[in-house]
Biopython code that builds the backbone (N, CA, C, O; Angstrom):
import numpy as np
from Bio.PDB.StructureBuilder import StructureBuilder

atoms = [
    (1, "UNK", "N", (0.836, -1.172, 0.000)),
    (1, "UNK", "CA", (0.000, 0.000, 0.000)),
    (1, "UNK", "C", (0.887, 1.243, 0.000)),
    (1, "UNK", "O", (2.002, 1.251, 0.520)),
    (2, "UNK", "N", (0.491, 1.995, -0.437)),
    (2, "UNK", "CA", (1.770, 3.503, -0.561)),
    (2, "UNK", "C", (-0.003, 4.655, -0.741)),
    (2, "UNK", "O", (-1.097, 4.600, -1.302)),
    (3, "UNK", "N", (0.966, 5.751, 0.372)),
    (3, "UNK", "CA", (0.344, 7.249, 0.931)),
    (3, "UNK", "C", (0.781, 8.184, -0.109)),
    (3, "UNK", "O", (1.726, 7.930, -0.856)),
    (4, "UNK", "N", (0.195, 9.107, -0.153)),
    (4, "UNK", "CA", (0.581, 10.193, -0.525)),
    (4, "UNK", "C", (1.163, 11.145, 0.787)),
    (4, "UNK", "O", (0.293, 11.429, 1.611)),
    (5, "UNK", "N", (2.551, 11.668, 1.066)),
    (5, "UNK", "CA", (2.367, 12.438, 2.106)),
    (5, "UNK", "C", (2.909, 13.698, 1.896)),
    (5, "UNK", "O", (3.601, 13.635, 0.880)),
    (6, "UNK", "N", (2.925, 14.907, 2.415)),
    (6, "UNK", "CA", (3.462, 16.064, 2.161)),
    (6, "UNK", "C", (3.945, 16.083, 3.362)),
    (6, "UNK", "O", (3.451, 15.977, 4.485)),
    (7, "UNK", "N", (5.784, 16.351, 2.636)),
    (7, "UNK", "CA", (7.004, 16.242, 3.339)),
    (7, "UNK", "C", (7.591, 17.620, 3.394)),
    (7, "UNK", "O", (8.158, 18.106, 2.415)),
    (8, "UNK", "N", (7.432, 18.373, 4.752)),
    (8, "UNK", "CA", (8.009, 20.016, 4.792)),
    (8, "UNK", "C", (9.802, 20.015, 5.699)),
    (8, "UNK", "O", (10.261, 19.465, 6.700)),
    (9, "UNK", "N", (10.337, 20.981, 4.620)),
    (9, "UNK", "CA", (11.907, 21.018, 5.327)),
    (9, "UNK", "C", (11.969, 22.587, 5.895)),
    (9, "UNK", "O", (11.714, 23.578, 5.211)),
    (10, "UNK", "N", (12.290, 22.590, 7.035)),
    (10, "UNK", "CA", (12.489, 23.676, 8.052)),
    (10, "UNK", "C", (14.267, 23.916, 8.118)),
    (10, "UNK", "O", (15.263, 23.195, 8.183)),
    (11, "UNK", "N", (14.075, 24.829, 8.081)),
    (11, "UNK", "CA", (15.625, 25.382, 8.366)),
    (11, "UNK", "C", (16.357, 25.116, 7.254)),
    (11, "UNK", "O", (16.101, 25.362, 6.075)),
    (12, "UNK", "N", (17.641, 24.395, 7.937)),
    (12, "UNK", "CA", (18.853, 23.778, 7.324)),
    (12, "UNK", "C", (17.843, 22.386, 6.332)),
    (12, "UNK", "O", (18.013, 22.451, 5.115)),
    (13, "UNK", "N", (17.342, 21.788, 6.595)),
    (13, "UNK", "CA", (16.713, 21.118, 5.411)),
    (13, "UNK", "C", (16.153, 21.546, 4.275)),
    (13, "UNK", "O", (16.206, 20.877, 3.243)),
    (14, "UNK", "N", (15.552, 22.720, 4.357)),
    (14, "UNK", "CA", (14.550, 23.222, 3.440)),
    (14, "UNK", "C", (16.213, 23.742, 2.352)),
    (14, "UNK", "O", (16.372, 23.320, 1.206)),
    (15, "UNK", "N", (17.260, 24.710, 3.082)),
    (15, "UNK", "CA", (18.460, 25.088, 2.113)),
    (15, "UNK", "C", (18.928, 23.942, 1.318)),
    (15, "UNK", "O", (19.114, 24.111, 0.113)),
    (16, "UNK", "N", (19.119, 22.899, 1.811)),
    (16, "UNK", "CA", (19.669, 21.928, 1.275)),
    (16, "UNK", "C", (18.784, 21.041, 0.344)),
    (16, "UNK", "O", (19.382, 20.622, -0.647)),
    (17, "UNK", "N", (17.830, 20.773, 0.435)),
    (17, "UNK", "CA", (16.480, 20.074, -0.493)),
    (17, "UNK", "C", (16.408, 21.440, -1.816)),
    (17, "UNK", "O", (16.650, 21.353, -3.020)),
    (18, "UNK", "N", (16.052, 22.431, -1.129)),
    (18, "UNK", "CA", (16.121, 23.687, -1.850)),
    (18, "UNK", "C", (14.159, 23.340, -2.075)),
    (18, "UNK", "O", (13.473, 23.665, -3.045)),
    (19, "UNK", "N", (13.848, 22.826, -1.197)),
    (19, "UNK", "CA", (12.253, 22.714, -0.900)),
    (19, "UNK", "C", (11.825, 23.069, 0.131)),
    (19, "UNK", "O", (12.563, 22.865, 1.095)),
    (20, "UNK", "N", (10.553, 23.704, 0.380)),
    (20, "UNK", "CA", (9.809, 24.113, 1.853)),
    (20, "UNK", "C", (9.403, 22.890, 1.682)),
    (20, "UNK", "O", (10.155, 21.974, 2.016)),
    (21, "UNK", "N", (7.841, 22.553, 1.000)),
    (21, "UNK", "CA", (7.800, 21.025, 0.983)),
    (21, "UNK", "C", (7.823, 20.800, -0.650)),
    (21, "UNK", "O", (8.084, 21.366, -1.711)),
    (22, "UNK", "N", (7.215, 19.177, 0.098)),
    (22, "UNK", "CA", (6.916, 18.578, -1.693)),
    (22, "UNK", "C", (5.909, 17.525, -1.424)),
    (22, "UNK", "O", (5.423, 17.691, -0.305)),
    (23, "UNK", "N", (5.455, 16.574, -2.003)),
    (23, "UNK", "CA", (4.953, 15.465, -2.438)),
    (23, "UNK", "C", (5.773, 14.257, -2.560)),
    (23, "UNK", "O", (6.731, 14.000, -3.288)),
    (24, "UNK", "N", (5.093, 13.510, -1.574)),
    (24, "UNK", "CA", (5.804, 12.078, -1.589)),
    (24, "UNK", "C", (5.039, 10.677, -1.870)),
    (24, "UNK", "O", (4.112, 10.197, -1.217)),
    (25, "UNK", "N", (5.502, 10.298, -2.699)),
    (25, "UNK", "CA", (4.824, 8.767, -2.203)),
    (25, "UNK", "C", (5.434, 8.020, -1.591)),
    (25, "UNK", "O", (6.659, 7.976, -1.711)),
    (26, "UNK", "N", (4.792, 7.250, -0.794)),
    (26, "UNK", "CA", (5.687, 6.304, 0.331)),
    (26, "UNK", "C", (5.272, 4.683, 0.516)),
    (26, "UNK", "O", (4.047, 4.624, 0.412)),
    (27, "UNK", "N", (5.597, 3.918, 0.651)),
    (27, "UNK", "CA", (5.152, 2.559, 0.961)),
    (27, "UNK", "C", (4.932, 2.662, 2.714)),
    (27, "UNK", "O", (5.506, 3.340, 3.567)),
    (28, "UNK", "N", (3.940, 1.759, 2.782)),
    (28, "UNK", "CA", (3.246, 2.186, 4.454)),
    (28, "UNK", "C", (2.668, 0.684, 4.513)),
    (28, "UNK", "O", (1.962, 0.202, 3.627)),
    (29, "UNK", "N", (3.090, -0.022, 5.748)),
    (29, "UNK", "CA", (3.813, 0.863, 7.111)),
    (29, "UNK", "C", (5.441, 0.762, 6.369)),
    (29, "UNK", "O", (5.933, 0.026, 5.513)),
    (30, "UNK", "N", (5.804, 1.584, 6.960)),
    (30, "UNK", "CA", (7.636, 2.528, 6.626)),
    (30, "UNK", "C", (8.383, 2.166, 7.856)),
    (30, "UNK", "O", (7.701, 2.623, 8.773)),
    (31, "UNK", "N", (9.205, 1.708, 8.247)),
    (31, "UNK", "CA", (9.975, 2.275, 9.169)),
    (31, "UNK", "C", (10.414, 3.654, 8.985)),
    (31, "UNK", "O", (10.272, 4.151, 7.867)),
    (32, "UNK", "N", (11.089, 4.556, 10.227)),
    (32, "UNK", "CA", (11.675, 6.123, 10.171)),
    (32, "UNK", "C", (13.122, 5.730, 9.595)),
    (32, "UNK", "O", (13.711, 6.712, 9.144)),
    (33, "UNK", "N", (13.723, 4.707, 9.518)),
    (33, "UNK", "CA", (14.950, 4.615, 9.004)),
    (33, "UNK", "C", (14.818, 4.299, 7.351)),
    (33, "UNK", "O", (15.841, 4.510, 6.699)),
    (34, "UNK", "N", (13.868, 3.908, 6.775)),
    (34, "UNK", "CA", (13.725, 3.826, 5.751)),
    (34, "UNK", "C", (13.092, 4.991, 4.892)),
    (34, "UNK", "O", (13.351, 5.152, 3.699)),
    (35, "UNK", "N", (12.140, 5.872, 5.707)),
    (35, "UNK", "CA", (11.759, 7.020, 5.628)),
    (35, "UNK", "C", (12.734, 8.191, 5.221)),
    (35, "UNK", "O", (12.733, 8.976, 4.272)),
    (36, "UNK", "N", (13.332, 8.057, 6.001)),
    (36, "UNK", "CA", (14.858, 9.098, 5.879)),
    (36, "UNK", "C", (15.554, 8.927, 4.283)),
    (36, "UNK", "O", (15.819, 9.786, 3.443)),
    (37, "UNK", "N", (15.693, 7.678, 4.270)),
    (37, "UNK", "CA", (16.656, 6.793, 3.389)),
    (37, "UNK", "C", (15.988, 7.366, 2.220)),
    (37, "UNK", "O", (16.656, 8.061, 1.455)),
    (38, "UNK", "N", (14.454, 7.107, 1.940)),
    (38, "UNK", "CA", (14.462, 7.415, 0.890)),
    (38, "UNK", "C", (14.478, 9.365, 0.551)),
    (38, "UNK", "O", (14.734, 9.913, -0.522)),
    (39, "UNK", "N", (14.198, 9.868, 1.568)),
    (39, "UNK", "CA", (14.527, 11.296, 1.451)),
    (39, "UNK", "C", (15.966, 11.760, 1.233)),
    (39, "UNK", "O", (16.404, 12.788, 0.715)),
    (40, "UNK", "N", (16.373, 11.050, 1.600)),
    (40, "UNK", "CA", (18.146, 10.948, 1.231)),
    (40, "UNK", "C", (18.127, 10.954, -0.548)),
    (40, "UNK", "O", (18.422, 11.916, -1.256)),
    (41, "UNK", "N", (17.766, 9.820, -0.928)),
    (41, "UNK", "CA", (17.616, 9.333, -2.290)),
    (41, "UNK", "C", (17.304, 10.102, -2.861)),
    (41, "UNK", "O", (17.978, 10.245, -3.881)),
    (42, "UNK", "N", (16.072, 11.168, -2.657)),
    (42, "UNK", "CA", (15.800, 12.382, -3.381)),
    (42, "UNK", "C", (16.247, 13.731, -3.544)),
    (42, "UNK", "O", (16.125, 14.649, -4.356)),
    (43, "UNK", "N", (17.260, 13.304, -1.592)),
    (43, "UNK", "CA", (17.677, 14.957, -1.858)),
    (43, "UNK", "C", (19.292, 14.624, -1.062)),
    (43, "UNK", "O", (19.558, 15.002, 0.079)),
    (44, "UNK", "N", (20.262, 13.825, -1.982)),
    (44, "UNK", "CA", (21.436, 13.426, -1.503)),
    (44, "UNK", "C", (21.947, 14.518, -0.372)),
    (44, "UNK", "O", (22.172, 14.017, 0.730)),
    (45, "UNK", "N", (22.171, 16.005, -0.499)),
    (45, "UNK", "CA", (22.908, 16.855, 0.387)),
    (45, "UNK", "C", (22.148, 17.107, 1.873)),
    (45, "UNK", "O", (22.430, 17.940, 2.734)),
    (46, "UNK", "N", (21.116, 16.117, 1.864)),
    (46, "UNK", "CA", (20.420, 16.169, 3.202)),
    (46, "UNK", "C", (21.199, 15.087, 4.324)),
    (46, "UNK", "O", (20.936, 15.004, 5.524)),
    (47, "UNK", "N", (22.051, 14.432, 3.697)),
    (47, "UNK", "CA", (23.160, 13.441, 4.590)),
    (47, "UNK", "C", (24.149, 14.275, 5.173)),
    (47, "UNK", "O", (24.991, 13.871, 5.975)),
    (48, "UNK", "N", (24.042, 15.437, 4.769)),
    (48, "UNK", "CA", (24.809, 16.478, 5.895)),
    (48, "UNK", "C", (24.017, 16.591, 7.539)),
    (48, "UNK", "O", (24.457, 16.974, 8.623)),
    (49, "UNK", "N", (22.937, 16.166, 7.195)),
    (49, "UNK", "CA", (22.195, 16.383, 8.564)),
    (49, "UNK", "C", (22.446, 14.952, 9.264)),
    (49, "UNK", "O", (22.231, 14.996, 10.475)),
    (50, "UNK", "N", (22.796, 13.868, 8.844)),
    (50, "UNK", "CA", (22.552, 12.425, 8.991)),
    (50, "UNK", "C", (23.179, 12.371, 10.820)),
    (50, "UNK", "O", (24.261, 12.739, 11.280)),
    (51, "UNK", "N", (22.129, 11.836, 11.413)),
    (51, "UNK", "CA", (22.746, 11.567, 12.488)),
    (51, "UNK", "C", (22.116, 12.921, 13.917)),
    (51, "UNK", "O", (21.949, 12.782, 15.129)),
    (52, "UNK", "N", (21.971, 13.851, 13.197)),
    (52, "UNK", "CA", (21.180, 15.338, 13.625)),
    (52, "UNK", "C", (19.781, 15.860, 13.674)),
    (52, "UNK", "O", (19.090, 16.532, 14.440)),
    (53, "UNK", "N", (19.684, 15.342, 12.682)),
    (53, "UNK", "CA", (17.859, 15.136, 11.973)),
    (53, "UNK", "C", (17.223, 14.870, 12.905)),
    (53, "UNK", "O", (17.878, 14.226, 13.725)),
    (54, "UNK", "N", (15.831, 15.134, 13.302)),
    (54, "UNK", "CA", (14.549, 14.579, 13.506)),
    (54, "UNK", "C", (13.245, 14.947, 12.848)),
    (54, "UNK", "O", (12.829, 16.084, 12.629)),
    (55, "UNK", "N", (12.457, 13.367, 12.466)),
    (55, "UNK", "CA", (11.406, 13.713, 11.872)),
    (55, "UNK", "C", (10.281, 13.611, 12.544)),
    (55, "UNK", "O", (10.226, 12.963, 13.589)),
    (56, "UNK", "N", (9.444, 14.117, 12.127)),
    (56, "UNK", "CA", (8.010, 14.255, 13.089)),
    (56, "UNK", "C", (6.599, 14.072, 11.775)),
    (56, "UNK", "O", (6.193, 14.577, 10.728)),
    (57, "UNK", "N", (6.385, 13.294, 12.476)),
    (57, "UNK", "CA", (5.123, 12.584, 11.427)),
    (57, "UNK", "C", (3.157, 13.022, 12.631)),
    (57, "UNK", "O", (2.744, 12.495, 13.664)),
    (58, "UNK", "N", (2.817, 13.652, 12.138)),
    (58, "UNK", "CA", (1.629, 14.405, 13.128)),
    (58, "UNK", "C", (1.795, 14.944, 13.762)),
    (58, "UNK", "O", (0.809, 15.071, 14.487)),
    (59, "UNK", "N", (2.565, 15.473, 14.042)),
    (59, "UNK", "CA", (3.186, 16.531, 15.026)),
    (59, "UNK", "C", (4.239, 16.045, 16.307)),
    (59, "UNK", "O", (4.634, 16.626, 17.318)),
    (60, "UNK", "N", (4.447, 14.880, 15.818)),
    (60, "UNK", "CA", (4.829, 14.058, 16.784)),
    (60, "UNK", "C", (6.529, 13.621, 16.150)),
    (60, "UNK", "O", (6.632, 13.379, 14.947)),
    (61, "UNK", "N", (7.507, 13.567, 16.858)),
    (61, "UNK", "CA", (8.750, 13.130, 16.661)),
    (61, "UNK", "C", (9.021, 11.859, 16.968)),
    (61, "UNK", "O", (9.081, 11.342, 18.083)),
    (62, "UNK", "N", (9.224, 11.267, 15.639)),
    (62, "UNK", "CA", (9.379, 9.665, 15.453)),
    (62, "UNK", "C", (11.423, 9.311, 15.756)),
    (62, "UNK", "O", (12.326, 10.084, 16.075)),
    (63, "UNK", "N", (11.421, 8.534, 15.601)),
    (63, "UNK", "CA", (13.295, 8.118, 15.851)),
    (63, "UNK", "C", (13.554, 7.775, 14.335)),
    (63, "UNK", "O", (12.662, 7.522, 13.526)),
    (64, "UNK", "N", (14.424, 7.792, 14.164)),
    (64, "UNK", "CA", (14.909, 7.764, 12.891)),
    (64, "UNK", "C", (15.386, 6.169, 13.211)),
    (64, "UNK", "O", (16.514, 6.105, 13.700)),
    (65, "UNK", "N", (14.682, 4.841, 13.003)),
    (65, "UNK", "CA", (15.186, 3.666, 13.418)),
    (65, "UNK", "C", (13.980, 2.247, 12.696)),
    (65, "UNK", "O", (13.094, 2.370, 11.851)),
    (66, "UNK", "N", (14.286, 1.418, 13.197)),
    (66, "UNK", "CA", (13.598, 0.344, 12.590)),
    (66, "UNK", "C", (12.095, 0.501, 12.951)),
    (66, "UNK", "O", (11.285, -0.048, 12.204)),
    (67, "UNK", "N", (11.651, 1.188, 14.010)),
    (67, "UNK", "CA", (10.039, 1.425, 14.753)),
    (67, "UNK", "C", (9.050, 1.449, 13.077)),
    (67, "UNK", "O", (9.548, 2.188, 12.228)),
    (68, "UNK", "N", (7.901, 0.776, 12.710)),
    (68, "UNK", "CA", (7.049, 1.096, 11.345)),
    (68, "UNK", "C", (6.026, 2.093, 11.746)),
    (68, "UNK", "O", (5.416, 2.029, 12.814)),
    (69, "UNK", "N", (5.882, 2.900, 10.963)),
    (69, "UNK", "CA", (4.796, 3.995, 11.138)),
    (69, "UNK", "C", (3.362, 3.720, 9.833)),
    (69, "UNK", "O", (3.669, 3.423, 8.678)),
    (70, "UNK", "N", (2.768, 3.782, 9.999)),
    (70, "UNK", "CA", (1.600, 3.580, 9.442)),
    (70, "UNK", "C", (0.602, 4.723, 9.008)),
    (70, "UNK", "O", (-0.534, 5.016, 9.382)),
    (71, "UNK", "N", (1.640, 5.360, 7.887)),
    (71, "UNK", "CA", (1.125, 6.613, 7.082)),
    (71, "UNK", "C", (0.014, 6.661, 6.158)),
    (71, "UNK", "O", (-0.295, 5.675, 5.489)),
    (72, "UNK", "N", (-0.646, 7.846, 6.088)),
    (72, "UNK", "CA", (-1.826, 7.723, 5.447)),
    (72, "UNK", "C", (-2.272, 8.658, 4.527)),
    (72, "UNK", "O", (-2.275, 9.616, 5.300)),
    (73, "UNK", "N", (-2.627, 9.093, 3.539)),
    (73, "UNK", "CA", (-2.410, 9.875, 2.583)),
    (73, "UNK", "C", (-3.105, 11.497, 3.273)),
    (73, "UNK", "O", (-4.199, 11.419, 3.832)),
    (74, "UNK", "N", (-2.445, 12.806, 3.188)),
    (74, "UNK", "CA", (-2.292, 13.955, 3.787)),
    (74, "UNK", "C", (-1.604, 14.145, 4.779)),
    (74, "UNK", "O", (-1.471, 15.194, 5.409)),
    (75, "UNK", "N", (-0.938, 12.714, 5.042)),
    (75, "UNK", "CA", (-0.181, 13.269, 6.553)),
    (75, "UNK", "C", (1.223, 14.000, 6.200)),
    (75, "UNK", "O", (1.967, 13.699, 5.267)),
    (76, "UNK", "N", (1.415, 15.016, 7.146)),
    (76, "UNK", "CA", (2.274, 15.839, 6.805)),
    (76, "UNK", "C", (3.926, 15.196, 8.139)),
    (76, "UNK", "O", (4.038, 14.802, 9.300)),
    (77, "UNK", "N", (4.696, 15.434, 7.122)),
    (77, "UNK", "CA", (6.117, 14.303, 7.908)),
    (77, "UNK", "C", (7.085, 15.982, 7.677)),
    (77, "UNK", "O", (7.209, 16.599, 6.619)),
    (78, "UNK", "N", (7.656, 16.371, 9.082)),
    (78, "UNK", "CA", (8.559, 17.277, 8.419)),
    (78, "UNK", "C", (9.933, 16.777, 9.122)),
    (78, "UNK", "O", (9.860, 15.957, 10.037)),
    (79, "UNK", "N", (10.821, 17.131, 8.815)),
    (79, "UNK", "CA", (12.322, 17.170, 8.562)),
    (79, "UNK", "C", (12.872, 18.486, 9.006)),
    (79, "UNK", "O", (13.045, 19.587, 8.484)),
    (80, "UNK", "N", (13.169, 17.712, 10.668)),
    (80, "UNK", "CA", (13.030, 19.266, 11.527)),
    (80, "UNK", "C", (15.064, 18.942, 11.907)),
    (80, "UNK", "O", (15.450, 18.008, 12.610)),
    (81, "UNK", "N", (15.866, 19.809, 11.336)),
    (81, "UNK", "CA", (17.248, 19.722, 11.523)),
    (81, "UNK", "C", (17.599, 20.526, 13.224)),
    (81, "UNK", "O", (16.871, 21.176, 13.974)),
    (82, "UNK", "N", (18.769, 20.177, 13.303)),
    (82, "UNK", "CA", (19.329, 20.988, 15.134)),
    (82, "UNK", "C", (19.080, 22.056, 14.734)),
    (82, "UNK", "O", (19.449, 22.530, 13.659)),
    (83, "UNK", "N", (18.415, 22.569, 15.560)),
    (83, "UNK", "CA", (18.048, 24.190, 15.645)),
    (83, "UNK", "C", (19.506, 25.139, 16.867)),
    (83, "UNK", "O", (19.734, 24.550, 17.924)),
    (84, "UNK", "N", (20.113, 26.139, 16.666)),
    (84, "UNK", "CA", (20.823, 26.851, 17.670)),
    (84, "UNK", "C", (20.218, 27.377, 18.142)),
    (84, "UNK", "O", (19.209, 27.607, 17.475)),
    (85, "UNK", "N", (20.217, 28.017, 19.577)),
    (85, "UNK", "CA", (19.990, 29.090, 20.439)),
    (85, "UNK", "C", (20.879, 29.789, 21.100)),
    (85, "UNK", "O", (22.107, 29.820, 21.015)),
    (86, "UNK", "N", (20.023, 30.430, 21.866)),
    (86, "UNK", "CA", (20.988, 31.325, 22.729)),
    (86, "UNK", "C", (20.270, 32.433, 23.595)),
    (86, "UNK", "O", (20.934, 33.188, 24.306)),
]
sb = StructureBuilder()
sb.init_structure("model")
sb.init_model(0)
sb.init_chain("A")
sb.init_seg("    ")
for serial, (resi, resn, name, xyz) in enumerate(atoms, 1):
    if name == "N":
        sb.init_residue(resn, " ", resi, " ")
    sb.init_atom(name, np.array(xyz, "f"), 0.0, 1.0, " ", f" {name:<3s}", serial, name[0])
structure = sb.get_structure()
């Protein structure tokens, strides 16, 4: 089965994708490590974040790991990179 999902990049993701969002299709259920993987695939210079990243699928922050998520077409997945403060 495969979702349609709209995938938004914040910050340092969005420079590097050179996308706010886009349109994805996805195979579901996904693991978050396979999730990534294929966002990798589409937007190679996002492996600068690898390891930094977190994604959040409903507003909610998933692990980037074997866990399956069970996506559904409109759900919005964003690609939230380390933010600085101060």
């Amino acid at each position: 089965m495969t979702a349609s999902v709209c995938v938004l990049y914040f910050a340092k993701s969005g420079e590097l994708s050179g996308l706010k969002e886009e349109i994805v299709q996805v195979s579901t259920p996904i693991s978050g490590r396979d999730l990534w993987t294929l966002l990798l695939g589409r937007h190679p210079r996002l492996s600068t974040l690898q390891g930094h990243v977190v994604l959040a699928v409903r507003h909610q922050y998933i692990a980037i790991d074997d866990q399956l998520l069970t996506l559904e077409d409109g759900d919005e997945v964003a690609v939230v990179p380390p933010l600085s403060g101060g």
